[in-house]
N, CA, C and O atoms as a printed pandas DataFrame, in Angstrom:
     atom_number atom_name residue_name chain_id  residue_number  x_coord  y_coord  z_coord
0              1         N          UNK        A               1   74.990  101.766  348.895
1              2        CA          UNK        A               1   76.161  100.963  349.094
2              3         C          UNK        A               1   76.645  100.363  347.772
3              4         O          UNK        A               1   77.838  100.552  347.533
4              5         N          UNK        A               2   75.905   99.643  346.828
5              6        CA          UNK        A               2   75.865   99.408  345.817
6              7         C          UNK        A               2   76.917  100.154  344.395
7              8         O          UNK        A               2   77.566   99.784  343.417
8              9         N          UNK        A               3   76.517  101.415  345.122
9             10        CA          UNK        A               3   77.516  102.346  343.719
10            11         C          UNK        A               3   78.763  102.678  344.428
11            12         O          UNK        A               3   79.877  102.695  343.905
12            13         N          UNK        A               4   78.593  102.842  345.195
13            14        CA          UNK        A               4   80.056  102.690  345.918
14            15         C          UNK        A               4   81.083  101.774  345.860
15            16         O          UNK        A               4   82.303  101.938  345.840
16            17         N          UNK        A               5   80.095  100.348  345.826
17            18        CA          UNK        A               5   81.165   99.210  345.705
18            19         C          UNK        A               5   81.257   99.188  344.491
19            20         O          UNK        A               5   82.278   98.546  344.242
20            21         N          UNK        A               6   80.526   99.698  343.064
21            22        CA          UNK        A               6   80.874   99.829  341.577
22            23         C          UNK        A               6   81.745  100.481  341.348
23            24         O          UNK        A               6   82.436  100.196  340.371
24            25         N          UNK        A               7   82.060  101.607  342.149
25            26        CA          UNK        A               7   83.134  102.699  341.937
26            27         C          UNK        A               7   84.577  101.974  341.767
27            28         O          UNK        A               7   85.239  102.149  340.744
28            29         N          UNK        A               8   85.052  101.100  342.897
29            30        CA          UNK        A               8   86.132  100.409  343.207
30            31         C          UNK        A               8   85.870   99.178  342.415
31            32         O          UNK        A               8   86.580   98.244  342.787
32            33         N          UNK        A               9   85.105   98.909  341.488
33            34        CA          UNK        A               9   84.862   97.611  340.773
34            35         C          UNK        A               9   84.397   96.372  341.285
35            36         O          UNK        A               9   84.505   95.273  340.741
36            37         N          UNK        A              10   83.826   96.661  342.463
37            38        CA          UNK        A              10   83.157   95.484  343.012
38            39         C          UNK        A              10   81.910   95.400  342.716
39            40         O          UNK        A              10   81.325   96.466  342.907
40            41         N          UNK        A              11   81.061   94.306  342.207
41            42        CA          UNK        A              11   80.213   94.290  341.324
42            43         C          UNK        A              11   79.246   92.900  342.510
43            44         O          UNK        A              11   79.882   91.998  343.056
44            45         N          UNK        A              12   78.202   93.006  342.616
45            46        CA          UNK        A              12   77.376   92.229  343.380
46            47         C          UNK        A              12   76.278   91.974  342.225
47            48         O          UNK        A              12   75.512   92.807  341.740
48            49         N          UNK        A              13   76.429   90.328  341.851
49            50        CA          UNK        A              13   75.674   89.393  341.074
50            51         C          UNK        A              13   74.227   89.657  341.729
51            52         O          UNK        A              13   73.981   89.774  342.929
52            53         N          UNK        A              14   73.200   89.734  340.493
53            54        CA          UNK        A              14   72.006   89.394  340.313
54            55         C          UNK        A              14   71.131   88.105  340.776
55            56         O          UNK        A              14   71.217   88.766  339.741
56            57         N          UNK        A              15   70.766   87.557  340.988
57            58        CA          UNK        A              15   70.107   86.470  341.142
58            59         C          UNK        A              15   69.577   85.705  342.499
59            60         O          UNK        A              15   68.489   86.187  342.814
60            61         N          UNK        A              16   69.959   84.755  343.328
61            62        CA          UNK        A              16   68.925   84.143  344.252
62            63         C          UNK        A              16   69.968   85.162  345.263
63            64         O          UNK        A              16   71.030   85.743  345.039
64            65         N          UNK        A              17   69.334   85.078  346.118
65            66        CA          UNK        A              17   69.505   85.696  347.486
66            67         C          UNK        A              17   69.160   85.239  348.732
67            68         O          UNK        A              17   68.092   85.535  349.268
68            69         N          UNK        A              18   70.036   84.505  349.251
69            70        CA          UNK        A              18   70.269   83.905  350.725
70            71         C          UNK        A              18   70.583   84.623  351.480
71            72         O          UNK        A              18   71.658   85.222  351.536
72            73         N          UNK        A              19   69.243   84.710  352.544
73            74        CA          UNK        A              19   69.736   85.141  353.862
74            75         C          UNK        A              19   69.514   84.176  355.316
75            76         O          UNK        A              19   70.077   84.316  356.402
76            77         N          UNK        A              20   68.813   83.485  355.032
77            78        CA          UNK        A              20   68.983   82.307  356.067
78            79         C          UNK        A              20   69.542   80.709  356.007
79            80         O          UNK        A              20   69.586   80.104  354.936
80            81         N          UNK        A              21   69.934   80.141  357.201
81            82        CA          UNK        A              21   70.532   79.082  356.669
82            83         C          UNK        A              21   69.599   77.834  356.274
83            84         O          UNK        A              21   69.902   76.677  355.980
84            85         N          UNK        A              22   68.075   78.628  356.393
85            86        CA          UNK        A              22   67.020   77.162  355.969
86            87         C          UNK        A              22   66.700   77.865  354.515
87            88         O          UNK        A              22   66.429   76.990  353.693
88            89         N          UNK        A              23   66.667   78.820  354.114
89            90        CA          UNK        A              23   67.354   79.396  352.660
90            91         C          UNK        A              23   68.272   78.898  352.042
91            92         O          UNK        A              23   68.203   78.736  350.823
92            93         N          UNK        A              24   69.114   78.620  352.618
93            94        CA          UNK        A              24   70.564   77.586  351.794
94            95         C          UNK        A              24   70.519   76.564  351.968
95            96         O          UNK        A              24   71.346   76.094  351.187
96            97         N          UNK        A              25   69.906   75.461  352.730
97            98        CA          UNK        A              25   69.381   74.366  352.908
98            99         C          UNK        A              25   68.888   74.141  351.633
99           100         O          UNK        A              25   69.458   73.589  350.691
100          101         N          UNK        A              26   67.447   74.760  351.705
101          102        CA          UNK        A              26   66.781   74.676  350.365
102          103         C          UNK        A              26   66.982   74.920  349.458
103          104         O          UNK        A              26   66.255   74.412  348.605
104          105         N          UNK        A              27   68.094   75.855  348.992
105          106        CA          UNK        A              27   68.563   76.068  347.634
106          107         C          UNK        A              27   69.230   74.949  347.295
107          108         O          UNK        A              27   69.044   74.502  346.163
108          109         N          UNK        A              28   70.256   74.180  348.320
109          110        CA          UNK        A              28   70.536   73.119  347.666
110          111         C          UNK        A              28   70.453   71.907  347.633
111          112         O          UNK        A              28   71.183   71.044  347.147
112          113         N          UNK        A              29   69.087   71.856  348.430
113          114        CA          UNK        A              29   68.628   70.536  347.952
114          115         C          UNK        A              29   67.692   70.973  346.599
115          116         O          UNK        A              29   67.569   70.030  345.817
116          117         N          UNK        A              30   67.275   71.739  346.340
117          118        CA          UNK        A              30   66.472   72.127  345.098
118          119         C          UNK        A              30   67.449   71.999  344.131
119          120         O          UNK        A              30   67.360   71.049  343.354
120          121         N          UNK        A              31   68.608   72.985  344.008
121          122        CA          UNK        A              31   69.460   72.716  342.694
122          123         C          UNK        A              31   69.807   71.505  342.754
123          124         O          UNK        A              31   69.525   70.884  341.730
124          125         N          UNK        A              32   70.204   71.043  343.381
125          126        CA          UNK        A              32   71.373   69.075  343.487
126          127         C          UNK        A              32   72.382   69.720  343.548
127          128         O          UNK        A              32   73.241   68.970  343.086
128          129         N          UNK        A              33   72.949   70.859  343.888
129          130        CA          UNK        A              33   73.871   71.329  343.992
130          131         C          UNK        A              33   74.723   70.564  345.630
131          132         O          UNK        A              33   74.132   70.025  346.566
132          133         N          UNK        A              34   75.906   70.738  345.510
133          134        CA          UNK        A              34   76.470   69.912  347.049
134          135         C          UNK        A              34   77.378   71.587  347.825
135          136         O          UNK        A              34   78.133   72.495  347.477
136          137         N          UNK        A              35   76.599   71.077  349.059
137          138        CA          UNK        A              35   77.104   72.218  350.102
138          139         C          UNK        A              35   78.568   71.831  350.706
139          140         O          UNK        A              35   79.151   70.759  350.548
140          141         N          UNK        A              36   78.841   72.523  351.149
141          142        CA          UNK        A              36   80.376   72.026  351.837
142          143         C          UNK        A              36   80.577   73.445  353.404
143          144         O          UNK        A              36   80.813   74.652  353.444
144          145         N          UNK        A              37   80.331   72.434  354.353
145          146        CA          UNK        A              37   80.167   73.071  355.466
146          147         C          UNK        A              37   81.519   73.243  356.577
147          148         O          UNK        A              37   81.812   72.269  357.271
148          149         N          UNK        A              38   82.123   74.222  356.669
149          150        CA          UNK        A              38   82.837   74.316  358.042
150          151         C          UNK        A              38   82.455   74.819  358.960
151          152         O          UNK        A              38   81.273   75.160  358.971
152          153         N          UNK        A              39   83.568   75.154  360.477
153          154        CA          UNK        A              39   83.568   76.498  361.550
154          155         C          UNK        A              39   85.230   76.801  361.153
155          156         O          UNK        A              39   86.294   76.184  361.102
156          157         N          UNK        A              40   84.803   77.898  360.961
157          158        CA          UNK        A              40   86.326   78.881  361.066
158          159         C          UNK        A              40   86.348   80.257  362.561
159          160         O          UNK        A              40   85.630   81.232  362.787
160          161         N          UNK        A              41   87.414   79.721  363.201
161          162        CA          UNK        A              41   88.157   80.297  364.155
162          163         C          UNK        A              41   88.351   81.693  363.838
163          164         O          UNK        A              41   88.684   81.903  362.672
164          165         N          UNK        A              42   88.241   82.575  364.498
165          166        CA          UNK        A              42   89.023   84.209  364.599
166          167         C          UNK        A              42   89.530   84.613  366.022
167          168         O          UNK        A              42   88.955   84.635  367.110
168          169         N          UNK        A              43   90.987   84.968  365.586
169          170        CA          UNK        A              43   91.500   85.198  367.291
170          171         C          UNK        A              43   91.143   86.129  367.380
171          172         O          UNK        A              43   90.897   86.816  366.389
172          173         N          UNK        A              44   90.978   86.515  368.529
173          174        CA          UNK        A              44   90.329   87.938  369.311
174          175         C          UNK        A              44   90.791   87.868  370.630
175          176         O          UNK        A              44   91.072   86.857  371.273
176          177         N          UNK        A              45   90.865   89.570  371.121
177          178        CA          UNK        A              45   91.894   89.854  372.497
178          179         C          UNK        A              45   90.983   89.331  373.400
179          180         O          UNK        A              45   89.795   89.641  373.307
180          181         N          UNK        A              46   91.468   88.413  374.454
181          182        CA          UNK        A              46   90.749   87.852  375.472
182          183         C          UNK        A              46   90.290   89.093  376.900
183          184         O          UNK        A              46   90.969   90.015  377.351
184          185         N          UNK        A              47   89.068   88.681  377.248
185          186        CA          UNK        A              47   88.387   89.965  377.751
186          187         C          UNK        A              47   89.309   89.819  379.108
187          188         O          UNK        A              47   90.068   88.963  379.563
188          189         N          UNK        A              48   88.905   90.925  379.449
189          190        CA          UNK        A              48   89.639   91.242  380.734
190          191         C          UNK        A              48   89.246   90.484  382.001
191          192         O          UNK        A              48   88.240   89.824  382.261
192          193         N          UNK        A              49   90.267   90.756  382.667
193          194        CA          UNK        A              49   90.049   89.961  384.033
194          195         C          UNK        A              49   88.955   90.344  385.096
195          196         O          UNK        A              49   88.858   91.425  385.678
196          197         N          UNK        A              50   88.324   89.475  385.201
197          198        CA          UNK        A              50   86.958   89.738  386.099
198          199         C          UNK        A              50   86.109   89.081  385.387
199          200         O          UNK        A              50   85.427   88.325  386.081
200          201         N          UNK        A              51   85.810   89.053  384.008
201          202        CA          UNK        A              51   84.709   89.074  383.131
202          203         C          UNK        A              51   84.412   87.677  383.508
203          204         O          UNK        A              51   85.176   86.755  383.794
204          205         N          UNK        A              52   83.173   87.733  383.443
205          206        CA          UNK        A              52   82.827   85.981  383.992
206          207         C          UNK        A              52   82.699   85.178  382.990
207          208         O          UNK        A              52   82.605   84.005  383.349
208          209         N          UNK        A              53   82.632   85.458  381.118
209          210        CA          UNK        A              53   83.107   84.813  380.095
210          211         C          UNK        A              53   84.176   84.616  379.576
211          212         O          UNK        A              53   84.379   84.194  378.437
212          213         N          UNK        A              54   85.211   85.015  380.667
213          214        CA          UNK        A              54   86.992   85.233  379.839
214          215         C          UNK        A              54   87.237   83.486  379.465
215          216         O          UNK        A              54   87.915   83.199  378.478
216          217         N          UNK        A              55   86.883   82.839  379.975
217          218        CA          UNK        A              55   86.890   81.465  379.864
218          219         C          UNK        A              55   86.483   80.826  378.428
219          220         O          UNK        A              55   86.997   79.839  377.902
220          221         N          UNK        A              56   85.365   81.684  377.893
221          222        CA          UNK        A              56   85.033   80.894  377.383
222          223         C          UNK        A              56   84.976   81.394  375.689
223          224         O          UNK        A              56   84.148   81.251  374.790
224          225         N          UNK        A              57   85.854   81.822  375.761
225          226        CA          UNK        A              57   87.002   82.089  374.296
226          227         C          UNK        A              57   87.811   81.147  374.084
227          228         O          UNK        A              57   88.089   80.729  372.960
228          229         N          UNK        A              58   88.218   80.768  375.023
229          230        CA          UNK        A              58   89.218   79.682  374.963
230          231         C          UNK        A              58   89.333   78.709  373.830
231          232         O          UNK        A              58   88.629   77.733  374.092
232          233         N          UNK        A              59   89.815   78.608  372.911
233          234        CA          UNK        A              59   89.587   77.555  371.984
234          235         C          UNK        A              59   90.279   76.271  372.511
235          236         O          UNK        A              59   91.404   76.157  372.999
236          237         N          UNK        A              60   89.247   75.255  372.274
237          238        CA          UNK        A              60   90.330   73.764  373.327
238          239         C          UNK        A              60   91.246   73.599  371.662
239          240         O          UNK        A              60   92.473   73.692  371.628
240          241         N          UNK        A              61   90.559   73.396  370.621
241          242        CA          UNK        A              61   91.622   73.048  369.878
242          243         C          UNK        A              61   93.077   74.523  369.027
243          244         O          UNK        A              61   93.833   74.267  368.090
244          245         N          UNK        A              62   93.031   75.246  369.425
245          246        CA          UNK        A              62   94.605   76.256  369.327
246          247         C          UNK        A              62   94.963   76.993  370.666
247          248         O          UNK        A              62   95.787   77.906  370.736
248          249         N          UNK        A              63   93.988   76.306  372.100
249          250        CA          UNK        A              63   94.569   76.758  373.156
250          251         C          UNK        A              63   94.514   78.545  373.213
251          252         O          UNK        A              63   94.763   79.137  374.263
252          253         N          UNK        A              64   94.220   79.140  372.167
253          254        CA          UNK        A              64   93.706   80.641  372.351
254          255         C          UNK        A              64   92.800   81.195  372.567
255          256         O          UNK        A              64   91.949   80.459  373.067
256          257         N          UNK        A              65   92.298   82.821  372.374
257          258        CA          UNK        A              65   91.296   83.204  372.554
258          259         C          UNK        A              65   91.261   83.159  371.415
259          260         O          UNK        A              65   92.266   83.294  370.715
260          261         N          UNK        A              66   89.625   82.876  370.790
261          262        CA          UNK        A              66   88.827   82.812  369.514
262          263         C          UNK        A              66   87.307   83.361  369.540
263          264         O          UNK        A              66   86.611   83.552  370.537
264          265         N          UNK        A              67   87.066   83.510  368.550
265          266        CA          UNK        A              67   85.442   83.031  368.282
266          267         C          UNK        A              67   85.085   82.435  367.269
267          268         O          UNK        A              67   85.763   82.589  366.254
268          269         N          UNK        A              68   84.053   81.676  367.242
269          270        CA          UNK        A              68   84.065   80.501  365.802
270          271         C          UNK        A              68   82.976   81.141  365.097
271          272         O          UNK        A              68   82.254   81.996  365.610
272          273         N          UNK        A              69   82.865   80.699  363.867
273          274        CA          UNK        A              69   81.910   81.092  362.786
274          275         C          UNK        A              69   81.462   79.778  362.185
275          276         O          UNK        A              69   82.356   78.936  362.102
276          277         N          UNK        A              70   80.431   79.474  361.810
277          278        CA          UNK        A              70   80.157   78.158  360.619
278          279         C          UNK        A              70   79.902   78.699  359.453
279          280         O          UNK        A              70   78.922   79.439  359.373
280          281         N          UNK        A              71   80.530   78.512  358.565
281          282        CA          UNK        A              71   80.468   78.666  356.977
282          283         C          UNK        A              71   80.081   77.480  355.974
283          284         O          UNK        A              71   80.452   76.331  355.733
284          285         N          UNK        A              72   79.123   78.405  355.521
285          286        CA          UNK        A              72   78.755   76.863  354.197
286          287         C          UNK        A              72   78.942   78.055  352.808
287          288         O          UNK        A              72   78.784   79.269  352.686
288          289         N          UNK        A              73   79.505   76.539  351.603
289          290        CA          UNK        A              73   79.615   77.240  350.349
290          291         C          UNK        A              73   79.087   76.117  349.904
291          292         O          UNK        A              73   78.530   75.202  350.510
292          293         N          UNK        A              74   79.417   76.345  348.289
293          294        CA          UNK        A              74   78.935   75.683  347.299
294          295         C          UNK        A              74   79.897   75.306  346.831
295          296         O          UNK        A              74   80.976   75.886  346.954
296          297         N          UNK        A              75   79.711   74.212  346.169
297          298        CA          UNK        A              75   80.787   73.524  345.141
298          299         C          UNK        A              75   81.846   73.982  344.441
299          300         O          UNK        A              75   82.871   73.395  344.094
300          301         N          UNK        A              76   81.472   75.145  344.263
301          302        CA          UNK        A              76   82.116   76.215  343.349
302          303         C          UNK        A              76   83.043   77.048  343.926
303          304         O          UNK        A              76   83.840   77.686  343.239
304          305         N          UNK        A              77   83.000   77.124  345.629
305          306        CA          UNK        A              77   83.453   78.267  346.624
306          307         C          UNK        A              77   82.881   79.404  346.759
307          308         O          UNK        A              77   83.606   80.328  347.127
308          309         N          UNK        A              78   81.423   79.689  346.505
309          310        CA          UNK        A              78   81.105   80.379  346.650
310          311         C          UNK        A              78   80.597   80.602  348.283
311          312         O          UNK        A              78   80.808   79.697  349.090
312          313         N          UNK        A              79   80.022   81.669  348.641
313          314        CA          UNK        A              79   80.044   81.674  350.401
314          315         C          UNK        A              79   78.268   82.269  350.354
315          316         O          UNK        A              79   77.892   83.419  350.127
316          317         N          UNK        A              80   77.366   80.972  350.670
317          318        CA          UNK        A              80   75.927   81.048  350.785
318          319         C          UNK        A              80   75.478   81.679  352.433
319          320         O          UNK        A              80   74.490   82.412  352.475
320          321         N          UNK        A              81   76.050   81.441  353.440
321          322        CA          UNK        A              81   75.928   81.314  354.478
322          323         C          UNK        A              81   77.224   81.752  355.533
323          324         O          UNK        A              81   78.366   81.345  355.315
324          325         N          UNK        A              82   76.963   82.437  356.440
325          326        CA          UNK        A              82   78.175   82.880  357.599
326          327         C          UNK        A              82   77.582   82.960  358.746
327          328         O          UNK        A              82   76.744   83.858  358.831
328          329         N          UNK        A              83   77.777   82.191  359.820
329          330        CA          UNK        A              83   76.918   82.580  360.899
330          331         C          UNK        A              83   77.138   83.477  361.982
331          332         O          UNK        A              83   78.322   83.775  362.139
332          333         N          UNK        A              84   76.196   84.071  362.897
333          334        CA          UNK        A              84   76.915   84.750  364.106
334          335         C          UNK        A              84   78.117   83.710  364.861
335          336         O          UNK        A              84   78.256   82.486  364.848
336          337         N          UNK        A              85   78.871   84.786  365.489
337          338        CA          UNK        A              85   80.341   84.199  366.111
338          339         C          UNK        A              85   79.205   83.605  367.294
339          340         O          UNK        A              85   78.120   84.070  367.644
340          341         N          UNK        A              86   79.969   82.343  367.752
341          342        CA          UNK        A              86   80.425   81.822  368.902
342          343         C          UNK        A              86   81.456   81.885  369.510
343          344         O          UNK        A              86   82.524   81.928  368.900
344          345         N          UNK        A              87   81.378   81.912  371.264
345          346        CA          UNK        A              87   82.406   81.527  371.627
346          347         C          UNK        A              87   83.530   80.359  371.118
347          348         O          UNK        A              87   83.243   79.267  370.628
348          349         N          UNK        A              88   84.685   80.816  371.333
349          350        CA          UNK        A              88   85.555   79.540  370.827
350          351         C          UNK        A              88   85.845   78.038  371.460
351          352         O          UNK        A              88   86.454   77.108  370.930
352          353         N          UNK        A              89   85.216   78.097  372.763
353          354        CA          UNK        A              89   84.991   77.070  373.606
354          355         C          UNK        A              89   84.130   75.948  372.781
355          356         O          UNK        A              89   84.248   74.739  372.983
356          357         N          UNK        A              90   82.992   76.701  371.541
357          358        CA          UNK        A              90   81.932   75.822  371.436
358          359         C          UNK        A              90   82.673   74.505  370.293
359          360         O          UNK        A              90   83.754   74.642  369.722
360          361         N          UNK        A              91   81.845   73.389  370.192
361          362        CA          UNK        A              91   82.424   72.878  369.013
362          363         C          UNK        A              91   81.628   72.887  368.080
363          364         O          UNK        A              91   80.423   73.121  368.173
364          365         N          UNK        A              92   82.372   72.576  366.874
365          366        CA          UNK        A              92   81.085   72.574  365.346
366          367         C          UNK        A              92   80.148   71.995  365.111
367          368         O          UNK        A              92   79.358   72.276  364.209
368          369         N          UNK        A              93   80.032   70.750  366.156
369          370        CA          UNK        A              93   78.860   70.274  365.746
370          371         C          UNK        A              93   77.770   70.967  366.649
371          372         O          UNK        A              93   76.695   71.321  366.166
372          373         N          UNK        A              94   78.109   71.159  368.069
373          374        CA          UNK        A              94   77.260   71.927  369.162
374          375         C          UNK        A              94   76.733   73.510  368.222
375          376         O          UNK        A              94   75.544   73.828  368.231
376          377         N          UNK        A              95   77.398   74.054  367.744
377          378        CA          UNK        A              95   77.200   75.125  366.690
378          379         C          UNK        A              95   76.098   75.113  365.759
379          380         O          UNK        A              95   75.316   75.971  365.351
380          381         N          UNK        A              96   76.285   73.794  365.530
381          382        CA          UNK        A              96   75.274   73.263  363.655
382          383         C          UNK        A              96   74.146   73.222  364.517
383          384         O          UNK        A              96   73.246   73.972  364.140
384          385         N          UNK        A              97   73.865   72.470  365.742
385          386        CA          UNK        A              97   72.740   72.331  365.982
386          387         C          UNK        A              97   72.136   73.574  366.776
387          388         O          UNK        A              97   70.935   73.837  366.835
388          389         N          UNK        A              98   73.088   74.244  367.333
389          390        CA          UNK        A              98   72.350   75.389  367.993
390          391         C          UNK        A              98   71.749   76.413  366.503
391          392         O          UNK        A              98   70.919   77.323  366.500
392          393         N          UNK        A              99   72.516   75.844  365.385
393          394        CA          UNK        A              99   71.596   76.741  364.573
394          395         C          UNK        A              99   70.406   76.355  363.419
395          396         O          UNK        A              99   69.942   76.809  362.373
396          397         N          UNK        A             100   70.225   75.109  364.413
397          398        CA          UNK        A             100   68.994   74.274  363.394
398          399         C          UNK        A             100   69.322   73.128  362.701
399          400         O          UNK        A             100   68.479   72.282  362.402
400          401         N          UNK        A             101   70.499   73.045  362.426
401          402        CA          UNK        A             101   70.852   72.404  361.028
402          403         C          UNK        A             101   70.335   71.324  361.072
403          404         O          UNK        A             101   69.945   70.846  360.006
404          405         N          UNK        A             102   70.172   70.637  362.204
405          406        CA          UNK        A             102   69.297   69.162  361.915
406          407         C          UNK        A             102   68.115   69.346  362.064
407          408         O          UNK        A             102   67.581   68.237  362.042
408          409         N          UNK        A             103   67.407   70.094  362.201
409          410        CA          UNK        A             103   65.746   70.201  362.113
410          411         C          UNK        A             103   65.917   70.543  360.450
411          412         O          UNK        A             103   65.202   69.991  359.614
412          413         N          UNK        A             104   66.713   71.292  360.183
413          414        CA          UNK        A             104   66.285   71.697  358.774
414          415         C          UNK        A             104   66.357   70.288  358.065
415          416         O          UNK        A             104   65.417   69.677  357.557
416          417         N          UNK        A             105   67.726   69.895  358.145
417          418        CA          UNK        A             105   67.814   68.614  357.281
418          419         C          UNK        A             105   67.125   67.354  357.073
419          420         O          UNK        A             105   67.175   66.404  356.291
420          421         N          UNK        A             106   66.333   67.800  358.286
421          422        CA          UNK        A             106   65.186   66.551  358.790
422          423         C          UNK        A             106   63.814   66.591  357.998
423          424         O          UNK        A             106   63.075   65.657  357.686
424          425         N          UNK        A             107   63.698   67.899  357.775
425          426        CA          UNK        A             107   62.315   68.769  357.115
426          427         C          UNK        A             107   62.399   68.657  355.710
427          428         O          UNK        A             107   61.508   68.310  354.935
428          429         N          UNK        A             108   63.882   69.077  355.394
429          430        CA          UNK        A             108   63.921   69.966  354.222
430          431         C          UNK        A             108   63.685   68.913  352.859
431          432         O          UNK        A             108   62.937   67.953  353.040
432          433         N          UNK        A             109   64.267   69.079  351.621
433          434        CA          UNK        A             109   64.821   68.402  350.652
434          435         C          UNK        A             109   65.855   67.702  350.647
435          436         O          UNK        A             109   66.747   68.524  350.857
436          437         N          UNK        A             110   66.404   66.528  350.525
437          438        CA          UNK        A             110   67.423   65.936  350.307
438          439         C          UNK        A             110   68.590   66.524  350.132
439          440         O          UNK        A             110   68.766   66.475  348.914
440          441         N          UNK        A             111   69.602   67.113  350.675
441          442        CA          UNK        A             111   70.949   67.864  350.337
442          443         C          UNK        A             111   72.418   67.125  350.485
443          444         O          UNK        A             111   72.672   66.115  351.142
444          445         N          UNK        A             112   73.036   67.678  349.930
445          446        CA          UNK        A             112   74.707   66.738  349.694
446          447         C          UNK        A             112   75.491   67.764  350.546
447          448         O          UNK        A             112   75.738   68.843  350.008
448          449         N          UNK        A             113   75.962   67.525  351.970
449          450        CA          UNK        A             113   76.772   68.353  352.227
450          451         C          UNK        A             113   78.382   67.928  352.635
451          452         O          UNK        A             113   78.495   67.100  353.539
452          453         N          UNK        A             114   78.828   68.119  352.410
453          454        CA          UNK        A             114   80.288   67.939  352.704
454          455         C          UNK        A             114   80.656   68.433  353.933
455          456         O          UNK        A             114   80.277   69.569  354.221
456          457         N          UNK        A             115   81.562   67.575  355.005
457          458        CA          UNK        A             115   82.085   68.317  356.669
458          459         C          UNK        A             115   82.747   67.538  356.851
459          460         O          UNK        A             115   82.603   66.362  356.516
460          461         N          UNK        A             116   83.536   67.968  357.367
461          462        CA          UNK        A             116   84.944   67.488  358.050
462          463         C          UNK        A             116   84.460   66.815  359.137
463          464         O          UNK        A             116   83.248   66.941  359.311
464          465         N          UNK        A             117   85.276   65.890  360.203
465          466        CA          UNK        A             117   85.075   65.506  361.287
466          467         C          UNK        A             117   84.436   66.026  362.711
467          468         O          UNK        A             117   83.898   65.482  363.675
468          469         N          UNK        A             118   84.701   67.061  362.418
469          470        CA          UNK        A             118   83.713   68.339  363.546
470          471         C          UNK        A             118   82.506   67.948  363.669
471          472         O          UNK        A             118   81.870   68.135  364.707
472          473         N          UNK        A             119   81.975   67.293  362.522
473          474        CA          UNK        A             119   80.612   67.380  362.488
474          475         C          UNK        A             119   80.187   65.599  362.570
475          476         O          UNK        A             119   78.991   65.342  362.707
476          477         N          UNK        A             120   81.055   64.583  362.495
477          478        CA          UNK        A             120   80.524   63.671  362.718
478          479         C          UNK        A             120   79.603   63.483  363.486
479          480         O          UNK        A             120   79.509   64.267  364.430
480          481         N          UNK        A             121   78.818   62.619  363.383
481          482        CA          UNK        A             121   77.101   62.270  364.241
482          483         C          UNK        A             121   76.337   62.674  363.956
483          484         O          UNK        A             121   75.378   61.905  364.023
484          485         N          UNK        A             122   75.965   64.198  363.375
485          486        CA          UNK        A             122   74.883   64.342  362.450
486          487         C          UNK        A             122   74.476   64.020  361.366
487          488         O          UNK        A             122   73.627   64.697  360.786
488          489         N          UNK        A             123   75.102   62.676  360.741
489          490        CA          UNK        A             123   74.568   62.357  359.409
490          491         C          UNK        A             123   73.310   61.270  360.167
491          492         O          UNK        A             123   72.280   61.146  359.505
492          493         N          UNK        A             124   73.405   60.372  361.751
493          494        CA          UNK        A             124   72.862   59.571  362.290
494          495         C          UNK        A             124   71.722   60.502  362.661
495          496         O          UNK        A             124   70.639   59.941  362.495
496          497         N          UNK        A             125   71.606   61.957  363.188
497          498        CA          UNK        A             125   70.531   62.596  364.130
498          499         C          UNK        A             125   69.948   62.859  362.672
499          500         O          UNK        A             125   68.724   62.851  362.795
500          501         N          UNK        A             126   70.257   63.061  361.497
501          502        CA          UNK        A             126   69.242   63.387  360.222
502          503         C          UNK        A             126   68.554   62.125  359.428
503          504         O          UNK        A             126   67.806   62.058  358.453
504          505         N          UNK        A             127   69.075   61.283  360.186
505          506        CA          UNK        A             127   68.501   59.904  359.382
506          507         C          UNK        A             127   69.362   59.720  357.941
507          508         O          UNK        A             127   68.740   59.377  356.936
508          509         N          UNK        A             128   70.583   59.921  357.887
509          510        CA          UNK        A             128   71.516   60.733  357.010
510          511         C          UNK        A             128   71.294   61.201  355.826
511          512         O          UNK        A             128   71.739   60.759  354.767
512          513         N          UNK        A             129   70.502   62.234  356.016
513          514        CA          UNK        A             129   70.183   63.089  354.918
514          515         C          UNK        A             129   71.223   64.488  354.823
515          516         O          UNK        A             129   71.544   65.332  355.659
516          517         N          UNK        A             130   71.545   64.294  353.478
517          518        CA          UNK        A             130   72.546   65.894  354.292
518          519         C          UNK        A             130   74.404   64.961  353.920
519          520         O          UNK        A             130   75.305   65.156  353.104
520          521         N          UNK        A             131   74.271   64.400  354.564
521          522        CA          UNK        A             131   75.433   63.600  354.850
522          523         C          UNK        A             131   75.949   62.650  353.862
523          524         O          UNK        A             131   76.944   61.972  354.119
């Protein structure tokens, strides 16, 4: 895959390699580096009628069908982390925790993360670490 993406000039940096999000946790509480966490929305065709999840695409906040993602970067914009889609029904903070994020932050190293309002209340469930 690698020379392929060299061919077209896409070039994939050397160095740490994140593949989990208690991997990016720890990278940045280790560097002092500050995370900056969202969920980003993707519309998608709502399933057909019958399906007993057609419901639950629904995004309450654009009223469409969606599925959400949580994304964390770095200071810089770089993109450490992408998670599996959720339904669009879910919200960001129900998201963070279905994917650990406060056990990690509870465990981990001290980290600086940046979030929008989605995520209010987890700076209180981490003892506000993270936050």
């Amino acid at each position: 895959m690698r020379p392929l993406l060299a061919e077209r000039g896409c070039t994939i940096s050397t160095g740490v390699r994140l593949r989990t999000l208690a991997e990016v946790i720890d990278h940045i509480g280790v560097s002092g580096k500050t995370g900056i966490i969202d969920g980003t929305e993707i519309r998608v065709r709502r399933p057909a009628a019958g399906r007993k999840d057609r419901d639950k695409v629904i995004s309450g906040k654009t009223k469409q069908s969606a599925v959400k993602t949580m994304v964390v970067t770095d200071g810089d914009g770089r993109m450490l982390f992408c998670s599996s889609t959720q339904p669009g029904s879910c919200a960001d903070i129900t998201h963070a925790r279905q994917l650990g994020l406060v056990r990690l932050l509870e465990g981990g190293p001290a980290a600086e993360i940046l979030a929008d309002a989605g995520y209010q209340g987890l700076g209180a469930q981490t003892g506000g670490r993270g936050w």
